[in-house]
N, C-alpha and C positions, 0 to 999 in steps of 0.2 A: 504494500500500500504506500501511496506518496502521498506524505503530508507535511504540515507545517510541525511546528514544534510542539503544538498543544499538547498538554501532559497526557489528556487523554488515550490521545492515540497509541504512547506508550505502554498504558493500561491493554488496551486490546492487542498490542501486540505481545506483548508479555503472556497473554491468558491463552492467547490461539496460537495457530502455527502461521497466522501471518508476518511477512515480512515488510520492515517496516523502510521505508526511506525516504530522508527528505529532500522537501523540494529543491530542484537544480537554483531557483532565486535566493534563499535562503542559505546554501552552500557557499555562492557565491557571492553573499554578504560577510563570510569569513573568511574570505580571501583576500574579499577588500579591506578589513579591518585586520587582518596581520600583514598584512602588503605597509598599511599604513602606522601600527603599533609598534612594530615588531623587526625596525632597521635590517637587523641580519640576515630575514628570513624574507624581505619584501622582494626578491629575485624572485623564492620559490612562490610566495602569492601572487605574482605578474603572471608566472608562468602557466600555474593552473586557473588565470581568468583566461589570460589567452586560449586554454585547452576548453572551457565550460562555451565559451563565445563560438568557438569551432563545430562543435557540438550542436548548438545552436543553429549554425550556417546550414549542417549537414540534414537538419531534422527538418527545416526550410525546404530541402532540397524531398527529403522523403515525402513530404505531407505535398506537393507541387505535382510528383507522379501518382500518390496513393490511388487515386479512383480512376487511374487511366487503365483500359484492357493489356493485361500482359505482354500480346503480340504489339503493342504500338510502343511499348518500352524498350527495345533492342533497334529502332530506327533511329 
């Protein structure tokens, strides 16, 4: 399940055999804040905004052909 941080969802995950992950926005809110806290380590938070933004571009690119027939995706 993707969610925000609500505690709850913790709760259900904990109880069930769901798995829990959160959102790609939210992730990428602690990247930005150890990018900018955190001097030593603001290379590696560059790097994985750069990485989450790419991601991004690529899922842009998935959802663009999702509803087109198979055969018209290899043209």
């Amino acid at each position: 399940m993707v969610a925000d941080r609500y505690g709850a969802y913790k709760t259900v995950a904990e109880a069930t055999p769901i798995l829990l992950a959160f959102c790609w926005a939210q992730v990428r809110r602690d990247f930005i804040d150890l990018a900018a806290s955190r001097p030593h380590q603001q290379d590696q938070g560059l790097k994985w905004l750069q990485d989450i933004s790419h991601l991004h571009q690529l899922n842009d690119l998935r959802l663009q052909v999702l509803d087109q027939p198979p055969d018209t995706l290899s043209r």
